[in-house]
Every structure is written in C-alpha cells, then in structure tokens.
SEMILUM-219398 format. One record per residue (C-alpha): z, y, x; residue number from 1. Coordinates in steps of 0.02 Angstrom, whole numbers. Layout:
residues N
+--------+--------+--------+-----+
|     c3 |     c2 |     c1 |   k |
+--------+--------+--------+-----+
|      Z |      Y |      X | NUM |
...
+--------+--------+--------+-----+
***
This chain:
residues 420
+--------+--------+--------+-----+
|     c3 |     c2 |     c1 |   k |
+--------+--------+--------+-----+
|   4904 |   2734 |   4297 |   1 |
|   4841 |   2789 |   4465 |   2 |
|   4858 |   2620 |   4563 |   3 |
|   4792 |   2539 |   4404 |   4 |
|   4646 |   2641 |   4427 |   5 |
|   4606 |   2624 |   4609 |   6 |
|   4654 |   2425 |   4613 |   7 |
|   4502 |   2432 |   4471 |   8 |
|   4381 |   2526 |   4592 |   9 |
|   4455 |   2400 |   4731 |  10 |
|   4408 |   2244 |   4634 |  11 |
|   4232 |   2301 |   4572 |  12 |
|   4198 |   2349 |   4763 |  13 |
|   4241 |   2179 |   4823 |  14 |
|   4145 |   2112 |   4685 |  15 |
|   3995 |   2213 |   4759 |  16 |
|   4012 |   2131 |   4906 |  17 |
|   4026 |   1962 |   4891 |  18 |
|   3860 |   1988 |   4798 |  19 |
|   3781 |   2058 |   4954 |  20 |
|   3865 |   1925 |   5021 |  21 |
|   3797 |   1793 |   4929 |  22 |
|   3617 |   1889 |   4927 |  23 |
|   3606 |   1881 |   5115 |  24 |
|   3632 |   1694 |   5135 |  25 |
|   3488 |   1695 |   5006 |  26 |
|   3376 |   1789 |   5143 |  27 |
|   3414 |   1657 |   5256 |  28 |
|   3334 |   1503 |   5148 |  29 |
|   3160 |   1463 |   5156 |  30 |
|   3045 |   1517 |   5034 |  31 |
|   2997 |   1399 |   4894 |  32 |
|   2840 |   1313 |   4919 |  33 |
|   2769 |   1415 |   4740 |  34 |
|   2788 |   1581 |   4823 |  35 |
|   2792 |   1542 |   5019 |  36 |
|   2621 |   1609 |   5049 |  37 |
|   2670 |   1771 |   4979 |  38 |
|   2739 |   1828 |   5155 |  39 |
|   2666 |   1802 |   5334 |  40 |
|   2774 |   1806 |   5472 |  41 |
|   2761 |   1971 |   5501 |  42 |
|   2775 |   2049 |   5341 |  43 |
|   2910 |   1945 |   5311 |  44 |
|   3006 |   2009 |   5427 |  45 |
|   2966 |   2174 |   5385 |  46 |
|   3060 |   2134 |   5215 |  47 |
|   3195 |   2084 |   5290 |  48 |
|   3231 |   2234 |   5392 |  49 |
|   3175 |   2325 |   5235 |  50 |
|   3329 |   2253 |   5136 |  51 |
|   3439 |   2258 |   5260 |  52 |
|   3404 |   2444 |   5269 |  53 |
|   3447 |   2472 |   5082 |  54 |
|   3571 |   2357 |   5089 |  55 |
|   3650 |   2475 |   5240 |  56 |
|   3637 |   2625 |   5126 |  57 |
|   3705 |   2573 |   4975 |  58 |
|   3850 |   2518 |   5048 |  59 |
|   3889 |   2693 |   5160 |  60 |
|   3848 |   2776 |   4977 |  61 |
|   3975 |   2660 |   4879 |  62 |
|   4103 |   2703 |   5022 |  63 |
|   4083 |   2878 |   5033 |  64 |
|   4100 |   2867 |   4828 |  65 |
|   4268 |   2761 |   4825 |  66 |
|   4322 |   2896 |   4945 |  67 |
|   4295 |   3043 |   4859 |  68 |
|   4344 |   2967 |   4701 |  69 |
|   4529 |   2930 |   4775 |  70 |
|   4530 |   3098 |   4838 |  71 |
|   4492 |   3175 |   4682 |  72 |
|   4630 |   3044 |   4588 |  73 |
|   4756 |   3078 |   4703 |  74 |
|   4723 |   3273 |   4715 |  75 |
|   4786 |   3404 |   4585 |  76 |
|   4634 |   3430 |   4506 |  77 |
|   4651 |   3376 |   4336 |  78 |
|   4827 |   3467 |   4337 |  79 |
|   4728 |   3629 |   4362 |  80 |
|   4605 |   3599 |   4259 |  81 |
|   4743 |   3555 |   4110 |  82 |
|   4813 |   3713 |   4154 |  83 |
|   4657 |   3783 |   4042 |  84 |
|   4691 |   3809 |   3856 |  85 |
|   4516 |   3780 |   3779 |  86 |
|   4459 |   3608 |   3796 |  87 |
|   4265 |   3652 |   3800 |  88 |
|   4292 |   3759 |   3940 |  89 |
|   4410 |   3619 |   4039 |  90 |
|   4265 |   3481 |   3981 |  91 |
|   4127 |   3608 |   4073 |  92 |
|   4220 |   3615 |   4238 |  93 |
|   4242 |   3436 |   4238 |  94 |
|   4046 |   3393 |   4225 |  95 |
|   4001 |   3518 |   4329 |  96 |
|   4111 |   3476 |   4465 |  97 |
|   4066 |   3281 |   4443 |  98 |
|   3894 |   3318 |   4429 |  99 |
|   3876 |   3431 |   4610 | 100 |
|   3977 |   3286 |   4669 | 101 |
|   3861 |   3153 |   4610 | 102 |
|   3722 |   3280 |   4646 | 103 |
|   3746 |   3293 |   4838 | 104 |
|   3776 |   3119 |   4873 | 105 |
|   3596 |   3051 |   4770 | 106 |
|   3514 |   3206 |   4865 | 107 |
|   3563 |   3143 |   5030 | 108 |
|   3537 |   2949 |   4983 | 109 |
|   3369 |   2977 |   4887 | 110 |
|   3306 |   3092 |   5019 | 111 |
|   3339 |   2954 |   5153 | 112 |
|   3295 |   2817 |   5047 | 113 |
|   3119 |   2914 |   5012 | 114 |
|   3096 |   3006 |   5196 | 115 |
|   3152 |   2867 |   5306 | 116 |
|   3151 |   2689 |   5231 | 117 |
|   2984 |   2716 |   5122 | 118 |
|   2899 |   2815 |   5227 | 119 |
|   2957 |   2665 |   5373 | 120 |
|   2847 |   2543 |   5298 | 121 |
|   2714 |   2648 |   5205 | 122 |
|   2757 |   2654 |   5054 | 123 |
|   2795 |   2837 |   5010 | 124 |
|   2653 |   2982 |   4981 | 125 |
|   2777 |   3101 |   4890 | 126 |
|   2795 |   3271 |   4982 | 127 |
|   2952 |   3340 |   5007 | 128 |
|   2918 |   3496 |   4867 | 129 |
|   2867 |   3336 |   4756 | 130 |
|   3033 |   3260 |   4796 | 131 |
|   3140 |   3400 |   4760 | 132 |
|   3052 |   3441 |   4590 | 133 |
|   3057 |   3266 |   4532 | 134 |
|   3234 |   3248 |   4579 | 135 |
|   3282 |   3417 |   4527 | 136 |
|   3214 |   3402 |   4355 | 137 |
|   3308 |   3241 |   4351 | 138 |
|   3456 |   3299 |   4388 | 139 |
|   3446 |   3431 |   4229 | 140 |
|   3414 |   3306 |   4114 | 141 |
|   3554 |   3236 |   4154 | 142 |
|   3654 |   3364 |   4160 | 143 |
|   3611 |   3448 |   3993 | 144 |
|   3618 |   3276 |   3928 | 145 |
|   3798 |   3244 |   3970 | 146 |
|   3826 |   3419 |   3905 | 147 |
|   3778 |   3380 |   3728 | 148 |
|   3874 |   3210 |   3715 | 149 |
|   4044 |   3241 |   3813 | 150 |
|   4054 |   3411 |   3692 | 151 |
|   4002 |   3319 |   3535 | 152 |
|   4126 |   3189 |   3574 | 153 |
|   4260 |   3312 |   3632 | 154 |
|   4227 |   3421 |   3469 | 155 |
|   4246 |   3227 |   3355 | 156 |
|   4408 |   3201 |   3453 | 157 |
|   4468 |   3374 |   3423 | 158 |
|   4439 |   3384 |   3234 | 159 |
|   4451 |   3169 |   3170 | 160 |
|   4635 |   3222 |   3134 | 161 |
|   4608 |   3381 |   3047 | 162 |
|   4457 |   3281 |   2942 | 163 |
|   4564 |   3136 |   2905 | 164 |
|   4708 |   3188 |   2827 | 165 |
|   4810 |   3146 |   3004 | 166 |
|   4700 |   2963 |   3009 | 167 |
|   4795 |   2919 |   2841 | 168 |
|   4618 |   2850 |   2773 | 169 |
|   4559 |   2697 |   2700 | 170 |
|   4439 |   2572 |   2785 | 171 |
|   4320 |   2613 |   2670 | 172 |
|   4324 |   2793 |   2710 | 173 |
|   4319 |   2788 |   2903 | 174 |
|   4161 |   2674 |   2895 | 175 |
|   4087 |   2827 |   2805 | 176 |
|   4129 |   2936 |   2927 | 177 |
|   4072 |   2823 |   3058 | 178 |
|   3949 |   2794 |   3007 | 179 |
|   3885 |   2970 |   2980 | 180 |
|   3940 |   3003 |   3166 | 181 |
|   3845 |   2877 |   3221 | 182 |
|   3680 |   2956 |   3132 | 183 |
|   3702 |   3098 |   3206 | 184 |
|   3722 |   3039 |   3391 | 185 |
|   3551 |   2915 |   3342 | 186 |
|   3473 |   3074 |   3313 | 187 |
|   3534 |   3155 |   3474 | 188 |
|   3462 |   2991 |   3558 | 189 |
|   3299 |   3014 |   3474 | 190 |
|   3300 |   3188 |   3517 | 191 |
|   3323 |   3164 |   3693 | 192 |
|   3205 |   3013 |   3715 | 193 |
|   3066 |   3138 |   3656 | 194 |
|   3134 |   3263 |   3795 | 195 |
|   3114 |   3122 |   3934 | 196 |
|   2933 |   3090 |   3875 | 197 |
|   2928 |   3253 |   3901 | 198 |
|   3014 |   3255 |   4071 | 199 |
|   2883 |   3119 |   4127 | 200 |
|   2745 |   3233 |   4073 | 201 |
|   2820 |   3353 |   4184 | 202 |
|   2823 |   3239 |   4346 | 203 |
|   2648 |   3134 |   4310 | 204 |
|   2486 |   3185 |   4260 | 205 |
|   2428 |   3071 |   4123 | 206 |
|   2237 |   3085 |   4062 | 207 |
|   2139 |   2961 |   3943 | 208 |
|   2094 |   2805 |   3998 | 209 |
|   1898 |   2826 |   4046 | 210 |
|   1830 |   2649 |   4071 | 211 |
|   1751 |   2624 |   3946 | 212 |
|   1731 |   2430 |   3954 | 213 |
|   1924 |   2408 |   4016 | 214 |
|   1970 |   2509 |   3876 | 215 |
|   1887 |   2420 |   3727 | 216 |
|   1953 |   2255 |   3809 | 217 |
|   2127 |   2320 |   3816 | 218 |
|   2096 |   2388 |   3611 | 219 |
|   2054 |   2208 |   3591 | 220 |
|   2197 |   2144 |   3682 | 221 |
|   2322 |   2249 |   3549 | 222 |
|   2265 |   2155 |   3376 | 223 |
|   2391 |   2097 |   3298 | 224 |
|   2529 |   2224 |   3357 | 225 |
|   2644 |   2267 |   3205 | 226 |
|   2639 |   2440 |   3270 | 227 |
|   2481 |   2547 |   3312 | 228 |
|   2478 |   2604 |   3510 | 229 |
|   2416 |   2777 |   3479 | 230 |
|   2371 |   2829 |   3675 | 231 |
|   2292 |   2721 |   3818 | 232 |
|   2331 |   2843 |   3973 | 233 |
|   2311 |   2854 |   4138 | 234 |
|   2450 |   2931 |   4257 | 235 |
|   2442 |   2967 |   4443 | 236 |
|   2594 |   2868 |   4535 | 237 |
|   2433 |   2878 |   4696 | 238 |
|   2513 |   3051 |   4740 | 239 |
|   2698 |   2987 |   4734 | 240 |
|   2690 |   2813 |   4786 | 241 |
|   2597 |   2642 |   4842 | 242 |
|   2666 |   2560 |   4677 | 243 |
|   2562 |   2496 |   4555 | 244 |
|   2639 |   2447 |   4362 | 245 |
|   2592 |   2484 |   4175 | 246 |
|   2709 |   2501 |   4054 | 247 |
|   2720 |   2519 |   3852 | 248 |
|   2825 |   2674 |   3782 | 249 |
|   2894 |   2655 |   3625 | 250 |
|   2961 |   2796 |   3554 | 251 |
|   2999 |   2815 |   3360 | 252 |
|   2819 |   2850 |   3285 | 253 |
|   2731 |   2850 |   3448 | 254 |
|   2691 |   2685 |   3562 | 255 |
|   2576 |   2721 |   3726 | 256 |
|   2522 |   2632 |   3852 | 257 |
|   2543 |   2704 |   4027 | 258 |
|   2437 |   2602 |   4182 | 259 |
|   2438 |   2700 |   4360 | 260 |
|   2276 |   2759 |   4429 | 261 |
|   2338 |   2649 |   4597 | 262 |
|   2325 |   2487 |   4476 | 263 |
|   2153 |   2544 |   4400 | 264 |
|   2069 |   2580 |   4578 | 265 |
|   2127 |   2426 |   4684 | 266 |
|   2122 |   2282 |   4566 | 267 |
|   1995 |   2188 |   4479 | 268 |
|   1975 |   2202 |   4277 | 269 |
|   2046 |   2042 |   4250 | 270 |
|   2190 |   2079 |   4354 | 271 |
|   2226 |   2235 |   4246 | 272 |
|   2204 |   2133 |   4097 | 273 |
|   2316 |   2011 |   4124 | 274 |
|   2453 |   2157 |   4160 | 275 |
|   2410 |   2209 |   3978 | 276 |
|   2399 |   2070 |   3891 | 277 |
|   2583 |   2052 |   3976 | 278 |
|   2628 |   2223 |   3879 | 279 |
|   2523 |   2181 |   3720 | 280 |
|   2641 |   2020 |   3711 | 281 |
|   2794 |   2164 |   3704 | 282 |
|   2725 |   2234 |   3552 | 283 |
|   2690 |   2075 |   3469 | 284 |
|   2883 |   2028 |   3507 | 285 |
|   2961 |   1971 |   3336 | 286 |
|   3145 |   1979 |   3370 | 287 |
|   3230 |   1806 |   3383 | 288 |
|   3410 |   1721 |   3411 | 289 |
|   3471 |   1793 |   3556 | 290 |
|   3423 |   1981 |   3488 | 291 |
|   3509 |   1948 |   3327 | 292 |
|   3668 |   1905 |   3452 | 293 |
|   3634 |   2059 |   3533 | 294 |
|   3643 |   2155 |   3377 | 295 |
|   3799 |   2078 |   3313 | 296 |
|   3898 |   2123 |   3458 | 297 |
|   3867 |   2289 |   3449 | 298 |
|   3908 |   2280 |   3264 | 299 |
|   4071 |   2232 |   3303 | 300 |
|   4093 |   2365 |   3430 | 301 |
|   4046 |   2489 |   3275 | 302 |
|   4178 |   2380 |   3146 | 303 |
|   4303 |   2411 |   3302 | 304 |
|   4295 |   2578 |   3281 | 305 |
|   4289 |   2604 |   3077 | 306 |
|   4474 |   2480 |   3104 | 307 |
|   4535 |   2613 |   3237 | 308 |
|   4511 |   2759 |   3155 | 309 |
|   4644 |   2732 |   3031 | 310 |
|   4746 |   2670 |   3157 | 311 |
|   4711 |   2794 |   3288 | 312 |
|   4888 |   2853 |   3319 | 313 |
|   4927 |   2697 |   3411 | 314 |
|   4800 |   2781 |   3551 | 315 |
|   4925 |   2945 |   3586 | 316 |
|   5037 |   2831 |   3673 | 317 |
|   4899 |   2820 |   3782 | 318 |
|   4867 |   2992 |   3788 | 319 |
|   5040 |   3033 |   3852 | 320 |
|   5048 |   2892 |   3976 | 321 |
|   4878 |   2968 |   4067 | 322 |
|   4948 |   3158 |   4022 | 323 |
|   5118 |   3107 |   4109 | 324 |
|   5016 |   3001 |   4250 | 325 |
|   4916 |   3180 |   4306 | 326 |
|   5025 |   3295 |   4233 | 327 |
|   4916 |   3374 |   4109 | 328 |
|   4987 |   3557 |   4049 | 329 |
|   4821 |   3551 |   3900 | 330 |
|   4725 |   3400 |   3856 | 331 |
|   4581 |   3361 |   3972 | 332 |
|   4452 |   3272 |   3855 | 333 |
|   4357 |   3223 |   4013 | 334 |
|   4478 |   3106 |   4116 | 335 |
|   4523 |   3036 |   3946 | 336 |
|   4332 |   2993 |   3912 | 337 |
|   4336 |   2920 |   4092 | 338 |
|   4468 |   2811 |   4083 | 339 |
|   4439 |   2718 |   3919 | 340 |
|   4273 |   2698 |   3997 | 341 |
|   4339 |   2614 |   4152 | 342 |
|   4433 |   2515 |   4000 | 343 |
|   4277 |   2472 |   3924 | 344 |
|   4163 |   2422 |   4079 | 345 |
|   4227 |   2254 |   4098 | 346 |
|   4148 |   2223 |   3918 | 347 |
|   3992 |   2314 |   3951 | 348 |
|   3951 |   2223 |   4106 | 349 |
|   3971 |   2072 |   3980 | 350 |
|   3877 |   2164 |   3873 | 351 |
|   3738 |   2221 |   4013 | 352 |
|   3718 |   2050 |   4075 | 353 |
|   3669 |   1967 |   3906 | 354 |
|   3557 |   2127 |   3869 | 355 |
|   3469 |   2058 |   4057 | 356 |
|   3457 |   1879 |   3991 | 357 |
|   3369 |   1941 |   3826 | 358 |
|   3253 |   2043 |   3932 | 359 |
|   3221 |   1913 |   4052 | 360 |
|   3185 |   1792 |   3877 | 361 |
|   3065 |   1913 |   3802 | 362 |
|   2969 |   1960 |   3990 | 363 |
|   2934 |   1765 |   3991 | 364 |
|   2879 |   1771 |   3792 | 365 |
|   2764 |   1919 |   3856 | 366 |
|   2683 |   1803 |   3994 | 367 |
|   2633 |   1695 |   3836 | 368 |
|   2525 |   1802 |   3799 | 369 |
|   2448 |   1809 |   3966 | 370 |
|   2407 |   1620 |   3953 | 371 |
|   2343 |   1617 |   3797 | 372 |
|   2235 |   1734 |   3822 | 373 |
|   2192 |   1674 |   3993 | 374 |
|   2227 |   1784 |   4117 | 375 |
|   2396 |   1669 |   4203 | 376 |
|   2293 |   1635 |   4380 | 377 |
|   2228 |   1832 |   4398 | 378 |
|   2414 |   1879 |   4352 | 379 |
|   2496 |   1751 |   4476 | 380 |
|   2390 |   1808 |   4626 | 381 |
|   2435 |   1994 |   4552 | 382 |
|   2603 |   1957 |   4564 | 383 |
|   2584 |   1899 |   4752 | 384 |
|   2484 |   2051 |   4798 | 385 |
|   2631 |   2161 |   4736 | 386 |
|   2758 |   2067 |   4801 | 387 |
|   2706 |   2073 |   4968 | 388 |
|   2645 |   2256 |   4966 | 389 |
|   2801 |   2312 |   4891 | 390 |
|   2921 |   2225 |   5007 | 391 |
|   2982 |   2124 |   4842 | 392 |
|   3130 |   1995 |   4850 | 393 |
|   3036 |   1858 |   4761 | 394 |
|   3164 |   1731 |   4753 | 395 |
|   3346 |   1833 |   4726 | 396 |
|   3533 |   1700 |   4737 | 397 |
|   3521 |   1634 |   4547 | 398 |
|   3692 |   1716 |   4521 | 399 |
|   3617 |   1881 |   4561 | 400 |
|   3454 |   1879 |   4459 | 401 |
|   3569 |   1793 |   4323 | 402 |
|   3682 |   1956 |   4313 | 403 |
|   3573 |   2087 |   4364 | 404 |
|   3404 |   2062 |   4346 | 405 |
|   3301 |   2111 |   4173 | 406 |
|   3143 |   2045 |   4248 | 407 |
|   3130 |   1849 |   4311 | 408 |
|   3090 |   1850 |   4489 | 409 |
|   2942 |   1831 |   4563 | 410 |
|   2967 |   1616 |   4592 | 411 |
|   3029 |   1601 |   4410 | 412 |
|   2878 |   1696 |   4334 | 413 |
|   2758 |   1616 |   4426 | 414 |
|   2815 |   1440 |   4403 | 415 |
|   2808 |   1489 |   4229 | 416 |
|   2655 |   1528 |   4217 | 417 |
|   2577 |   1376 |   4319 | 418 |
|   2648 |   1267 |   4196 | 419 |
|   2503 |   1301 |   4092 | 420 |
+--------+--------+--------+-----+
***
C-alpha cells in the first residue's frame, strides 16, 4: 500500500514537471503577431523573470510537500493515532495536524510570493497586518469547513451499516438514502457559500456603485438575464493589489455584480462596459451540450454510489488491506478518506479538465455578448493593458491551457474577438 502510494505522488510529480517543462519551451517562442505588441522588450523580460520566479517556488513548495508527505507515510503516525478509540476524536487530530502542516508551508510560500515576487515588480499594496488577516481568515474557513464534512462523512460511514440492515438493501432503497445524503451535504454547500460571501465581506469593502451614468448603462446591459442581479457594488482590491477584474456572484437567491474601484478609476466607460457586458453574457448563459455532459457524469458518479451501497462489504477488504498496511489498532476515518481520494483523482483530473473546457466554451459565449453589443475593440486593448500590467502569460503551450486553464488565453480571446 505504501509504495503504491508514494509511486502515485512520484508519477503526478513528474507529470508536474514535464508541464513546466513543456511551459518553458513555450517562453522561448515568439509571440504571435495578434498579441506581440502586448510586451516591449523590457517588460517582457520582466515577465519572464517574473515566471521563472513562481515557477522556482512552486517547485521548492511541491518538494518540501512530497517530503513531508513520505515522512508522515513512512512514520508511525497513523498507528498512534489508531491507538484512539473514538473515531471523532482520531478524525480531529488528523485535520489539525494536516492543516498546521499545510498551514506553515502556504504561510511561508504566500508570504514570499506576496513580500518578495509582487512587491519585485509592483504589484502588491497589501500590508503585512492585511496579509495575515486575509490569510488567517482563510485559513479558518477552511478549517471549520473540513471540520463539518470529514465528521459528517465519518458519522455516514460509522452508522450506513447500522441504518441498512448490514447494507442488505435494495437498489431502490439506497437511492433514497442517497439521495437524502446528498440533500443534506447541498445544503451544507449552500450554507457555506453564504459564509464565504460573508468571508469576502470581511476582507473587501464593497459600497454601491455611484456613477450614475455607468450604472444605468450597466442596468441596461442586464435585460434579458433570466435571473435579477440584485446589487451593483463596488469593492476596494486598490488597497490590496494593482489588479483590476469584475466578477458576477451567484449565489442561490442572490446574483451581484462586484467591479474593483482600480477598474472604475483607470479605465474609460467603454472599457468597463465591455468587461460587463462580458459578465451580463454569464447570466444570459442557457446551458448547452457540453453542460448536459457535465451533468451526466456526475450523475453517474451519484448511480455509482446508490450500486455500492448495497454492495459495500466488498470495500472492508480494503479496509483491512490499508488497516494491515499502517497497522491501525481503531479505524482512522481520515487516511481512509485520503486514500480513496488518491483513488479517485485520476478521474477528477478527467473530470477537472472537461469542467475547464466548458468554462473556456461559455467565457468565449460571454465575449458574444461583448460584440454584439459592441464593445470587442475597447475589450481587446483592455485585455492588452492587463496583460502587460499584470505580468500575464498571454499565449500558455496548448497542452497546458487545454488541461488547466478555465479562461482562454489572452491570444485565443483576442483572435476571437477580431473575428468580428
């Protein structure tokens, strides 16, 4: 189990960097003619090194991770955690001790990534009190978030024998009961997608949108959206950053749009326009093909689990292969949940990717909008302006936007949009 685990970690690492690989022969090419005036000699240059400085970080952060991870596989940890009778309290020590792991490494990476590399090329204004209460209020969330799910699932795996008669159910049966424990998790999602609204609230001041004018063109903009956009705010990413982006939050019973004050001050109206008519095209999105394939896969991922249920016994020969593998005294819910989800990531990279490709689709069906209701040359030179300001990679290696981007790149959108 253990060398099955680490030649996994091995694999995906090597798969990391042939990707690098493959992204830094990209570097090398000349820009296309669409987007070569994006970048002076200089400033390119300065992107460049600007890469190759997160580039340098990620991978001392993915080493220092593959480290600790063997160290952790290889130690007796999980044996003296099993040694624990109740499961809740075994689960806690597991997060915790995961999460100040996970904790100390982002610290030191963000902190760098903010304090050095931003602030390098001028693109940080975040203090360092800022930093630490944006990150730790991050951190929380995601802590109290993992909280609720691991013990919700750990309290389903302890009691789905007791409630089903030892899994001697019909089919019929367990897609009730899956289907009622999926409810209840699509509540704790909507739940906690309230509390990060909340969480942004926390880290950004947003206000009403004040321009009059902008505002009533931007109302105009949003006819024809299925759903009402309730709030037009105004949020200030000047005190944290150089960025500049809007973006639509859609939230059961609550869409708003949110445009930083660094957009609204240093562009023209018609460059902010054609940003929104961008995000009005999102909420005129009817759903086609592709999201229909989307949805069907993760149907079957639900039918998988209404056929297991009844058949669920076949999974404790699992359980003792990983219980022999770390000699576990008590069940460890935890290293269970982690390895069938080092089972499952092949398929949710599948997964991931196509969810990037439908993104990607719908982003281009949003620039539609822009050019009917045209704004396509204010949003090309926008996109230029950005790009260059924010030290963007505007034309990734195909095979990399293909699996990892949700947004075209830069050359794709704008060649799009010259079309018409």
């Amino acid at each position: 189990m253990l060398k099955i685990i680490c030649l996994f970690y091995v694999i995906k690492s090597i798969w990391e960097l042939i990707l690098n690989g493959l992204q830094n022969q990209s570097l090398k090419q000349p820009l296309p003619k669409e987007v070569s005036d994006i970048y002076d000699e200089k400033r390119y240059k300065d992107f460049i090194l600007y890469k190759k400085k997160y580039r340098n970080l990620s991978f001392i952060k993915m080493t220092i991770e593959l480290i600790c991870i063997f160290l952790i596989l290889y130690s007796p940890f999980f044996h003296i955690v099993s040694k624990i009778q109740s499961i809740y309290i075994s689960l806690f020590i597991c997060i915790l001790f995961f999460f100040i792991v996970d904790l100390i490494l982002s610290l030191i990476s963000e902190y760098y990534a903010t304090f050095v590399i931003e602030e390098e090329f001028g693109m940080n204004k975040k203090t360092k009190r800022e930093f630490f209460k944006d990150f730790l209020l991050d951190q929380i969330f995601e802590l109290v978030f993992s909280f609720v799910i691991y013990t919700g699932i750990a309290f389903i795996c302890k009691n789905i024998s007791k409630w089903t008669n030892g899994f001697s159910i019909s089919y019929i049966q367990s897609f009730m009961i899956v289907s009622g424990i999926g409810f209840c998790f699509y509540l704790i999602f909507i739940l906690f997608s309230y509390l990060s609204f909340l969480l942004l609230k926390q880290q950004y001041h947003f206000e009403p949108l004040k321009d009059q004018y902008l505002l009533n063109q931007i109302q105009g903009l949003l006819k024809g959206c299925p759903k009402k956009v309730k709030d037009i705010m105004v949020y200030d990413e000047s005190k944290k950053s150089t960025t500049k982006n809007a973006f639509v939050l859609k939230l059961p019973f609550y869409r708003m749009i949110g445009i930083a004050d660094n957009f609204i001050n240093d562009n023209s109206y018609n460059e902010c326009l054609g940003v929104l008519a961008h995000e009005a095209g999102h909420l005129k999105h009817k759903n086609k093909v592709y999201n229909y394939i989307f949805y069907l896969s993760l149907g079957f991922i639900f039918l998988f689990i209404v056929w297991l249920l009844p058949n669920a016994s076949m999974l404790y020969k699992g359980i003792q292969w990983i219980d022999v593998s770390f000699d576990l005294v008590h069940p460890v819910y935890y290293l269970y949940f982690y390895i069938v989800s080092l089972i499952m990531d092949p398929f949710f990279y599948i997964l991931m990717v196509y969810k990037n490709y439908i993104t990607r689709k719908e982003e281009y069906e949003a620039d539609e909008n822009v050019i009917k209701e045209g704004y396509q040359k204010e949003l090309i030179q926008l996109f230029k302006n950005l790009s260059k300001d924010e030290l963007v990679n505007v034309n990734p290696h195909p095979l990399i936007e293909f699996l990892e981007y949700d947004h075209p790149s830069m050359y794709h959108r704008i060649i799009a949009l010259s079309k018409n």
